[in-house]
N, C-alpha and C positions, 0 to 999 in steps of 0.2 A: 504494500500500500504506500504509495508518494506522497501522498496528505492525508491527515492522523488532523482530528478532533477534539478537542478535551473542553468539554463543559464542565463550570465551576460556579453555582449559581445563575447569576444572570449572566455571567465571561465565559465565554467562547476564546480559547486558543487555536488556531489553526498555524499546523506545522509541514512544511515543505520539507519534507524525509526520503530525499535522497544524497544521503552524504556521500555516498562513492562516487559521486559527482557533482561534489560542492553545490546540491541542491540547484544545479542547473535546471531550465524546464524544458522541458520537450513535450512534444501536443498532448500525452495524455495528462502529462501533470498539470498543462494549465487549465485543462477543462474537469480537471477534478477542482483546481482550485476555483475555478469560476464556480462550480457547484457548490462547494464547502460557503463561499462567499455570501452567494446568493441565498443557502438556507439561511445562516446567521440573521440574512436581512431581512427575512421573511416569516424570524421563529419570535412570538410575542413577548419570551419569557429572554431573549436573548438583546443585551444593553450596550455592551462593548464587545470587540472583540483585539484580538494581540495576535500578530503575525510574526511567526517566529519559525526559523531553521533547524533541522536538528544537526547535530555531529559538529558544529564551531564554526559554519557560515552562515548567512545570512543564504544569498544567492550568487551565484558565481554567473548570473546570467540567460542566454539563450545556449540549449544544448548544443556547444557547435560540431559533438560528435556527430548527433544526429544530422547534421544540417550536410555534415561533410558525405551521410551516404546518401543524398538525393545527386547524384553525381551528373542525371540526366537534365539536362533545363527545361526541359517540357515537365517533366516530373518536379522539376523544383517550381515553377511557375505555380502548376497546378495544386501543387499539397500545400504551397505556404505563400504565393503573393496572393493567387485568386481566394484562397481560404480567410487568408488573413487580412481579405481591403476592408477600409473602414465602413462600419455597414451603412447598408444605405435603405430607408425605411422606417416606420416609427417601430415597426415590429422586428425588427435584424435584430440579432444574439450581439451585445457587444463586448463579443472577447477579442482583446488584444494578442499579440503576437505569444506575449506571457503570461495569457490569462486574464486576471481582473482588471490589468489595466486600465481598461478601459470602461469599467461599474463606474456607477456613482451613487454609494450607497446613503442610507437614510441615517446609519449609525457610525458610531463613530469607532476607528481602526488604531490601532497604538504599531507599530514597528517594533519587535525588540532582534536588536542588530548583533549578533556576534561574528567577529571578523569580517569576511568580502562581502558589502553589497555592490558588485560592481557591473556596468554595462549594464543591461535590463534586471541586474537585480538590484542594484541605485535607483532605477527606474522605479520598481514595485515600492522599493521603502517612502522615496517618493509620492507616490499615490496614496500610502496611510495618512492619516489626520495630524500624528504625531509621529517622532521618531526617537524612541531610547535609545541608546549604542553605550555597548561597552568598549572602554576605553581603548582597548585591542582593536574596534571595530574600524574599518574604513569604506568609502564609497572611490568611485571613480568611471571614468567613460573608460574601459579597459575596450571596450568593444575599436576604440582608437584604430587598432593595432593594426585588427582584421577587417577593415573596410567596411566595416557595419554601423548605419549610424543610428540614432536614438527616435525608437519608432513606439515606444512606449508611452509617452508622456514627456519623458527627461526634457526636451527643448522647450515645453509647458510648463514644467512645473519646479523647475530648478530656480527660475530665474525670477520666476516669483516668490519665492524663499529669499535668494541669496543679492537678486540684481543682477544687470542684466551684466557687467562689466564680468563681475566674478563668473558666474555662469558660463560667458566665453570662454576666459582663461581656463575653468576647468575641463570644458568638452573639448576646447580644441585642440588641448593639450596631454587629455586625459593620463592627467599624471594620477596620484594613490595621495587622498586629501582624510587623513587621521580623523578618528572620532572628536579630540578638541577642537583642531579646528573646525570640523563640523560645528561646532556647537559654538565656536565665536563668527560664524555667518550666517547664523542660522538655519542650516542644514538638517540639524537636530537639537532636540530640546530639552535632552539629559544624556549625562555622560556618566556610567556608572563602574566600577572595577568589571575587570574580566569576568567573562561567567556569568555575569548577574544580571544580563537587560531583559532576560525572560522574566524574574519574578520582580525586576522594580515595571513591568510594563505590564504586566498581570495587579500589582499591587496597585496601580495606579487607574486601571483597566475598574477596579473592584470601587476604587472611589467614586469616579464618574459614573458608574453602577447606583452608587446610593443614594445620588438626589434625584430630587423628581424630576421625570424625562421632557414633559412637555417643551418644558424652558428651556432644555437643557441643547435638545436638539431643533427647538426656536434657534435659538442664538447660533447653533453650530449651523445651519442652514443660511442664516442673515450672512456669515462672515464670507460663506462660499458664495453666495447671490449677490452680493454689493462689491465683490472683487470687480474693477471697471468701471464700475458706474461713478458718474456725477455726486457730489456729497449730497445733493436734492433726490436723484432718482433713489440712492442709498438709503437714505433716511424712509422714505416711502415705502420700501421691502423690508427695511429692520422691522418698521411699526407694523405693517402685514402679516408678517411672521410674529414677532411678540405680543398682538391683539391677542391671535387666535389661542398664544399657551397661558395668558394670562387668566383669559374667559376657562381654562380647560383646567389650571390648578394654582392658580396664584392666589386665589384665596381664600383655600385650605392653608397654602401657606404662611401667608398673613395671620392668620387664628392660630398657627402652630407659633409663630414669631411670639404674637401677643401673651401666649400661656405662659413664655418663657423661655423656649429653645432657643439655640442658637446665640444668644449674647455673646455680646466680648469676641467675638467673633471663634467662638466654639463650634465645631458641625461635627461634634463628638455625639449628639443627639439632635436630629432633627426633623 
């Protein structure tokens, strides 16, 4: 099995388990993970979920074992450009060349990074909401090398993290950019010891798990919807979006405030 499940309450881990190949993905793996994805986002009892590698990478990528026995170009055409165009219709499957790439789910995704995210697996961590990495951990455009360029997302979504200056420097160069620095460009949003970005992104996973969701995924929706926009068109999608959760449990929360939770800024009970 390539991708392995572990519910834990309302947290969903999902793990990309093929370490004999630095969790590379090849077509079956990413359409398990498109499916692992898509249950998460569809299961009512399911709040966060943590993507995580097993055996000490993250993702090493597109399998370019795989790639290298489509030897035939009719055959490569077929299995992987015409498979993999960006769909076209409101109803096309949108899986990406690595799988979920290309979701846009309702909930919200943690990365926990050990060692290579690199080439389309920098791409996936990418795609999550957040990204932990231990300190060991690195991203990079390794795909550089092999004339493969970033069809995942990465020219999307890098450079709205980091800017657009950084961004070049890193792909066009695709040098090997350390988990601190990661995290002094914003790359990633915790840097934790070796070993440990599964359980600080599950423990984190479990927090975001315990407030009320309405608001929660209000606001995480507001931040993806007003990326672009005008500070006017912006402010008119926040308010859209936090009407709707406010009416739905703000105040149930108000009453729980009023009784006494949550003071002093405690969310040890609330």
């Amino acid at each position: 099995m390539t991708v392995e499940i572990v519910k834990d309450g309302h947290v969903w881990t999902i793990i990309n388990n093929r370490p004999e190949a630095r969790n590379a993905v090849d077509p079956a793996t990413g359409d398990a993970l498109v499916e692992a994805f898509l249950a998460f986002d569809t299961d009512d009892e399911a709040r966060a979920a943590v993507f995580w590698g097993a055996g000490g990478a993250f993702c090493a990528g597109w399998d370019l074992k795989y790639a290298a026995t489509l030897t035939d170009r009719e055959q490569f055409q077929a299995e992987l450009i015409d498979q993999l165009a960006f769909p076209q219709g409101a109803n096309a499957a949108p899986r990406g060349p690595l799988g979920p790439s290309r979701l846009e789910l309702s909930k919200p995704v943690i990365a926990a990074v050990e060692g290579p995210a690199v080439a389309g697996g920098m791409e996936l961590a990418l795609w999550c909401d957040v990204r932990v990495m231990a300190e060991s951990a690195y991203i990079g455009v390794y795909c550089r090398r092999w004339g493969i360029p970033l069809i995942d997302g990465g020219t999307v979504r890098l450079p709205r993290l980091v800017g657009i200056g950084k961004a070049m420097e890193i792909t066009l160069t695709g040098r090997k950019v350390p988990a601190e620095e990661c995290y002094q460009i914003g790359a990633c949003e915790k840097v934790v010891p070796h070993g440990e970005a599964r359980a600080a992104a599950e423990e984190m996973a479990h927090e975001i798990a315990r407030f009320p969701q309405a608001a929660m995924l209000a606001d995480r929706r507001s931040i993806y919807e007003t990326h672009g926009l005008s500070v006017r068109d912006g402010l008119r999608v926040e308010w859209s979006n936090g009407v709707a959760a406010v009416l739905q449990e703000g105040a149930a929360g108000a009453d729980r405030f009023a009784s006494g939770l949550g003071r002093h800024g405690d969310y040890g009970k609330i």
